[in-house]
VEXLUMSE-394158 format. One line per 3 residues: number of its first residue (from 1); their letters; for each residue x, y, z of N, C-alpha, C, O. Coordinates in nm, 2 decimals. Layout:
<atoms>
NUM> A> X:Y:Z:X:Y:Z:X:Y:Z:X:Y:Z  ... $
</atoms>
This chain:
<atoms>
1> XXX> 5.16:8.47:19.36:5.18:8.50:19.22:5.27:8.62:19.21:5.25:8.74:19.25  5.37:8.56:19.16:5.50:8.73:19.14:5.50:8.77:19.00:5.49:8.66:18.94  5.49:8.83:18.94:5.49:8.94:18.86:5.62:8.99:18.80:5.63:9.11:18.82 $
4> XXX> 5.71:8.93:18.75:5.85:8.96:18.69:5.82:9.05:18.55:5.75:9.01:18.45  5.91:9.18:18.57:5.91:9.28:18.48:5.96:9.20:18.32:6.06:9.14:18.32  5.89:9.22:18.21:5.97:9.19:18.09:6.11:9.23:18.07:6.14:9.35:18.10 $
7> XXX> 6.20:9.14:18.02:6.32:9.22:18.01:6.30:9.27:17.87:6.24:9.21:17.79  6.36:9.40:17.86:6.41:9.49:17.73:6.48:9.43:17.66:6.60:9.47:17.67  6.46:9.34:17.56:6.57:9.36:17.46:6.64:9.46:17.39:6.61:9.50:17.28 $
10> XXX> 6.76:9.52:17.48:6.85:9.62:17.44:6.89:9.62:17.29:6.87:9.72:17.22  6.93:9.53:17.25:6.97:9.51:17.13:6.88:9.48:17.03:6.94:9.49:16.92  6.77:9.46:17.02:6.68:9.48:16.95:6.62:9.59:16.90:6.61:9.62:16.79 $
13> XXX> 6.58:9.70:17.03:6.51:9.79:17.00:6.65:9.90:16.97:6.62:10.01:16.94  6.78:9.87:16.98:6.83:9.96:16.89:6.87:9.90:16.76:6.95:10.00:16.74  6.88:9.86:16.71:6.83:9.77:16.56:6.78:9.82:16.54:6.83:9.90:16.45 $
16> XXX> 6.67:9.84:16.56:6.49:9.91:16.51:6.53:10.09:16.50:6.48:10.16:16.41  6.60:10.12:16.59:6.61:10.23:16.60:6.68:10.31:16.46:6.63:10.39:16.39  6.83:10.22:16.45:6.95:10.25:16.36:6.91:10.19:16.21:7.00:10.19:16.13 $
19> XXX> 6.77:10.14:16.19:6.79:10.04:16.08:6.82:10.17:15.94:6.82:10.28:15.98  6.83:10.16:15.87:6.86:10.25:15.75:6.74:10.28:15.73:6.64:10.22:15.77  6.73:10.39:15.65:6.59:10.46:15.59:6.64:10.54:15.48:6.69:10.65:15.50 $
22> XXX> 6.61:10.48:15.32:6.57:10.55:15.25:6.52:10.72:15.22:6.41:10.74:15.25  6.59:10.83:15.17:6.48:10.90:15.17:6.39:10.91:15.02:6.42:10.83:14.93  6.31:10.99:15.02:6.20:10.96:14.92:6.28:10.97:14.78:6.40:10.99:14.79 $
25> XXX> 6.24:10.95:14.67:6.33:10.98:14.57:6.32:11.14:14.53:6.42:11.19:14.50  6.18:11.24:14.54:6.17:11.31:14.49:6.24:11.42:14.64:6.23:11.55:14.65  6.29:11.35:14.72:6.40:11.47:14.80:6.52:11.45:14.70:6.55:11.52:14.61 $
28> XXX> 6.57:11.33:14.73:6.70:11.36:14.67:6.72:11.43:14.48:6.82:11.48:14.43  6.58:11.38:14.41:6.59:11.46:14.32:6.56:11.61:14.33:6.61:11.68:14.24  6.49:11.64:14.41:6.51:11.86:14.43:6.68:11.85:14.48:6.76:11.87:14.39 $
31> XXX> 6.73:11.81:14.61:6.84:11.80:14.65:6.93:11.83:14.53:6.98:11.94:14.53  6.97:11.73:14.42:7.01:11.73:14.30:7.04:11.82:14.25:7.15:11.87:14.23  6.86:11.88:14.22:6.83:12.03:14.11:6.92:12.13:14.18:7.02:12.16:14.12 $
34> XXX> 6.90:12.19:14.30:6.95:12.26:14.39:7.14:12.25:14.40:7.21:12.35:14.39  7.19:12.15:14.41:7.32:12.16:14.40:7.37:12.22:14.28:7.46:12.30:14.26  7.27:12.13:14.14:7.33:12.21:14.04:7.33:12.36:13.99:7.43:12.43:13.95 $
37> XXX> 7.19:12.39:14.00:7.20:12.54:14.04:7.27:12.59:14.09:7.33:12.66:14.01  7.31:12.60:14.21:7.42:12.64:14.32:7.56:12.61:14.21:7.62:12.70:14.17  7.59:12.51:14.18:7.73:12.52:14.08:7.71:12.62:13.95:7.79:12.71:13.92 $
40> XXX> 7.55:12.57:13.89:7.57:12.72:13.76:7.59:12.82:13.82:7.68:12.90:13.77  7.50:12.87:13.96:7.53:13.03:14.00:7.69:13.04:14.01:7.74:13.11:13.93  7.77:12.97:14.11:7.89:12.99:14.13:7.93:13.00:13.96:7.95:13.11:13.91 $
43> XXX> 7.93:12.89:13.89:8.02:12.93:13.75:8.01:13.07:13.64:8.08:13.12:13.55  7.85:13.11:13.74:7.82:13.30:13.68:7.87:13.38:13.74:7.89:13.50:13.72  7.89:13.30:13.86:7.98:13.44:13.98:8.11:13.45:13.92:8.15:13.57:13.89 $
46> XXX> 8.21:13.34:13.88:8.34:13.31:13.80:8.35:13.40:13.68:8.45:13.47:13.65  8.24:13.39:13.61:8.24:13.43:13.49:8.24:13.55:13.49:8.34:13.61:13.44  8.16:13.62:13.53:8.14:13.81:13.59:8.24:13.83:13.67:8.20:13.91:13.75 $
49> XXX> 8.38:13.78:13.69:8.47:13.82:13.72:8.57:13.91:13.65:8.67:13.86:13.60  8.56:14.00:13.64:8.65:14.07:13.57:8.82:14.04:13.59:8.88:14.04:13.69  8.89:14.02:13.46:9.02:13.99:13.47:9.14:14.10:13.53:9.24:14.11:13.60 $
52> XXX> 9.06:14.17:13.47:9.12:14.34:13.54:9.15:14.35:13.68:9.26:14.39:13.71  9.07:14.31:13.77:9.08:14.31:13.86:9.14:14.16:13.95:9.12:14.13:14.06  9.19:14.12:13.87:9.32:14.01:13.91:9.38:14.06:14.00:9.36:14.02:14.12 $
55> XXX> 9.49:14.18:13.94:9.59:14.26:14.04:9.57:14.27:14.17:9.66:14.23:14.24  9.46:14.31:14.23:9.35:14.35:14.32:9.35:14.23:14.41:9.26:14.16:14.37  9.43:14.15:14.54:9.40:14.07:14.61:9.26:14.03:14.67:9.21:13.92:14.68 $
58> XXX> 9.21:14.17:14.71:9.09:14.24:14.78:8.96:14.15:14.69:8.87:14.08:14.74  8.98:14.17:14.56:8.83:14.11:14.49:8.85:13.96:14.49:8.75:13.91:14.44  8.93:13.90:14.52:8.96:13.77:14.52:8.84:13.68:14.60:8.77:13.58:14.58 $
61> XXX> 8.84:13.76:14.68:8.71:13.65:14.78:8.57:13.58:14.68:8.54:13.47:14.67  8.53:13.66:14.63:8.40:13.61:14.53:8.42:13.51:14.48:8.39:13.41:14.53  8.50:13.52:14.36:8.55:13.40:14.30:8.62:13.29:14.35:8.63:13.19:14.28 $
64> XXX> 8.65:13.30:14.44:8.70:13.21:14.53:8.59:13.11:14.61:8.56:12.99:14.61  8.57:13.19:14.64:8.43:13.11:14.72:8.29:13.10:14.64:8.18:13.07:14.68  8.33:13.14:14.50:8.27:13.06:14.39:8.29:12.96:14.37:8.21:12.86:14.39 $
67> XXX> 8.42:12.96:14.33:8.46:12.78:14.30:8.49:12.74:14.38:8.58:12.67:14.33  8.50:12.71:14.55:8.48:12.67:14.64:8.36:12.59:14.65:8.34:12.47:14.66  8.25:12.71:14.65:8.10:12.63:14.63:8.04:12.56:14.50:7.94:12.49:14.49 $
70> XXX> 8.12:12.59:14.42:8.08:12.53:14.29:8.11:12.37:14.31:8.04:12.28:14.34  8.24:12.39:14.29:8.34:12.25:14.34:8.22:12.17:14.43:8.19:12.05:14.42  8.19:12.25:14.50:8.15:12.13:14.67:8.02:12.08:14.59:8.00:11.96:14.57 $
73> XXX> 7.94:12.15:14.54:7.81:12.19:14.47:7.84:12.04:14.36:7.82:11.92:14.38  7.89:12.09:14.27:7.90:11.98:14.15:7.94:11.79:14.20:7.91:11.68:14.15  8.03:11.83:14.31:8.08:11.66:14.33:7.98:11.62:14.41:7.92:11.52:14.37 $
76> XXX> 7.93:11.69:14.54:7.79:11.63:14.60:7.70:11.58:14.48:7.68:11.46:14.46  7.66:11.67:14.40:7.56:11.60:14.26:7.64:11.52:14.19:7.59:11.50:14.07  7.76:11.46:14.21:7.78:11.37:14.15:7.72:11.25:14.21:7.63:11.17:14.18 $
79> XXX> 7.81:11.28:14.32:7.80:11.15:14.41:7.65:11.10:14.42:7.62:10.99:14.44  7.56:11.23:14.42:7.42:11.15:14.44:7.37:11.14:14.28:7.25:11.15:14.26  7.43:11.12:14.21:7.38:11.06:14.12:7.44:10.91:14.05:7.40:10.84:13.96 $
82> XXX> 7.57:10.90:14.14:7.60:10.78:14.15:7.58:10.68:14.24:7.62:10.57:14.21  7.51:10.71:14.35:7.43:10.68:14.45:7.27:10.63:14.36:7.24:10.51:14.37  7.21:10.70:14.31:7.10:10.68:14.25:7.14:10.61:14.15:7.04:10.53:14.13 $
85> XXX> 7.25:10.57:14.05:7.27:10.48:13.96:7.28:10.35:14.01:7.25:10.25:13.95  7.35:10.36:14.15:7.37:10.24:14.19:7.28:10.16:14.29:7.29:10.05:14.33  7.16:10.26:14.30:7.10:10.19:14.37:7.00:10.12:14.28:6.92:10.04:14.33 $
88> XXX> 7.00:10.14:14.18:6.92:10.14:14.07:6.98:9.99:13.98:6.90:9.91:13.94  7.11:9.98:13.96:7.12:9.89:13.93:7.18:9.78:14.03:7.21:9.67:13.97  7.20:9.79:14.13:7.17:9.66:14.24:7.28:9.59:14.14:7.24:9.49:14.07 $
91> XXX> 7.42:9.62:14.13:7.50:9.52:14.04:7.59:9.45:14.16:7.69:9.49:14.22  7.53:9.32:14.18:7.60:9.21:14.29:7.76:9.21:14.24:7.82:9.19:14.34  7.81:9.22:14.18:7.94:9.22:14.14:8.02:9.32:14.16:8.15:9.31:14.15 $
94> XXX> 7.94:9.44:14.19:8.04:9.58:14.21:8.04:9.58:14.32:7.93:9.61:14.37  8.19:9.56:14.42:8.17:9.60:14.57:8.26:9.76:14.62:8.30:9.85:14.55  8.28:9.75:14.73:8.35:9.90:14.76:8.40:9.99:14.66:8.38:10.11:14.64 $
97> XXX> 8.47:9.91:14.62:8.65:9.95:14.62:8.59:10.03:14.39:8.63:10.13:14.32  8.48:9.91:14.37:8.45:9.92:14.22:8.31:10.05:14.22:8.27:10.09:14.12  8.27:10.09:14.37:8.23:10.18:14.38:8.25:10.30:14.41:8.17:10.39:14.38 $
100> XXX> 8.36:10.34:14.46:8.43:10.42:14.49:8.50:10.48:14.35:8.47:10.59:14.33  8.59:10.40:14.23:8.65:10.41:14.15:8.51:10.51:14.03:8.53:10.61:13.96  8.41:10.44:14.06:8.33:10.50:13.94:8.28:10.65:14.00:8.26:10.74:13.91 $
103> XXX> 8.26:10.68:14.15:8.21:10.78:14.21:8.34:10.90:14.20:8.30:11.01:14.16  8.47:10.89:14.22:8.58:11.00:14.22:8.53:11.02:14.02:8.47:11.11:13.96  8.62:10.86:13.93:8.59:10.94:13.78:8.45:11.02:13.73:8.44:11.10:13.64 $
106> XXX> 8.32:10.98:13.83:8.24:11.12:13.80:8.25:11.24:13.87:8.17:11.33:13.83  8.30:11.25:13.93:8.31:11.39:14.03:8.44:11.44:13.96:8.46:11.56:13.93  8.52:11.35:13.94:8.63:11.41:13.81:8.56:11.48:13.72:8.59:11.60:13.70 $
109> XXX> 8.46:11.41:13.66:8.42:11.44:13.51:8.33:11.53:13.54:8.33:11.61:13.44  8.25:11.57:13.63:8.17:11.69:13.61:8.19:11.75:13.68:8.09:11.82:13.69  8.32:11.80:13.77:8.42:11.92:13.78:8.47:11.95:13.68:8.46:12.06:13.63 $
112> XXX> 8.54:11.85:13.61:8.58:11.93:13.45:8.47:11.97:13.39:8.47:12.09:13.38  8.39:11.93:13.36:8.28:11.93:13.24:8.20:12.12:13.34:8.14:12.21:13.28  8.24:12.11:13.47:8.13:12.24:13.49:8.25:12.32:13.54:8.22:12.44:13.57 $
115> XXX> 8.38:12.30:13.55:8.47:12.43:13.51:8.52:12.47:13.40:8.59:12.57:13.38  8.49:12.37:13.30:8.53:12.44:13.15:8.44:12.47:13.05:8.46:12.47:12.93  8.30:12.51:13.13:8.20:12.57:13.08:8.15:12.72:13.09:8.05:12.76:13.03 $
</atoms>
């Protein structure tokens, strides 16, 4: 009686491995809260910039890397709230290309909407 080792389905058990996973809803909604925050603080760092000190190359850094982080801050919370819209409405008819288009016009719109606030 011989005893042959099972073979491993290689490809199975990385399947299992790589399958996608969801995360909970209430991470990605703190996630959310948190980016926005992060954009209002940056848009208060902006704002307590004194004009005066324009001239001044030297003070440049703050504000800079305000709306650097604001920017990054506001389009990530776009995008995951276009992510959450879309997962939400499961619309069989919208593919890449009609998801992409709606995800830039929001990250448009609430870059404008949180730099001209």
């Amino acid at each position: 009686m011989s005893s042959q080792p099972n073979p491993i389905d290689v490809e199975a058990l990385l399947a299992q491995a790589f399958a996608p996973v969801d995360p909970p809803e209430h991470l990605v909604s703190d996630l959310e809260v948190r980016l926005n925050r992060i954009s209002v603080l940056a848009a208060d760092q902006i704002d307590a910039w004194e004009a005066g000190a324009f001239h001044d190359p030297r003070t440049w850094v703050r504000p800079a890397t305000a709306l650097a982080v604001g920017t990054a801050a506001a389009g990530a919370a776009a995008v995951l709230g276009v992510r959450r819209q879309r997962s939400r409405q499961q619309a069989a008819a919208a593919g890449p290309v009609v998801f992409a288009r709606k995800a830039i016009e929001t990250i448009g719109s609430e870059v404008t909407r949180r730099l001209g606030s």
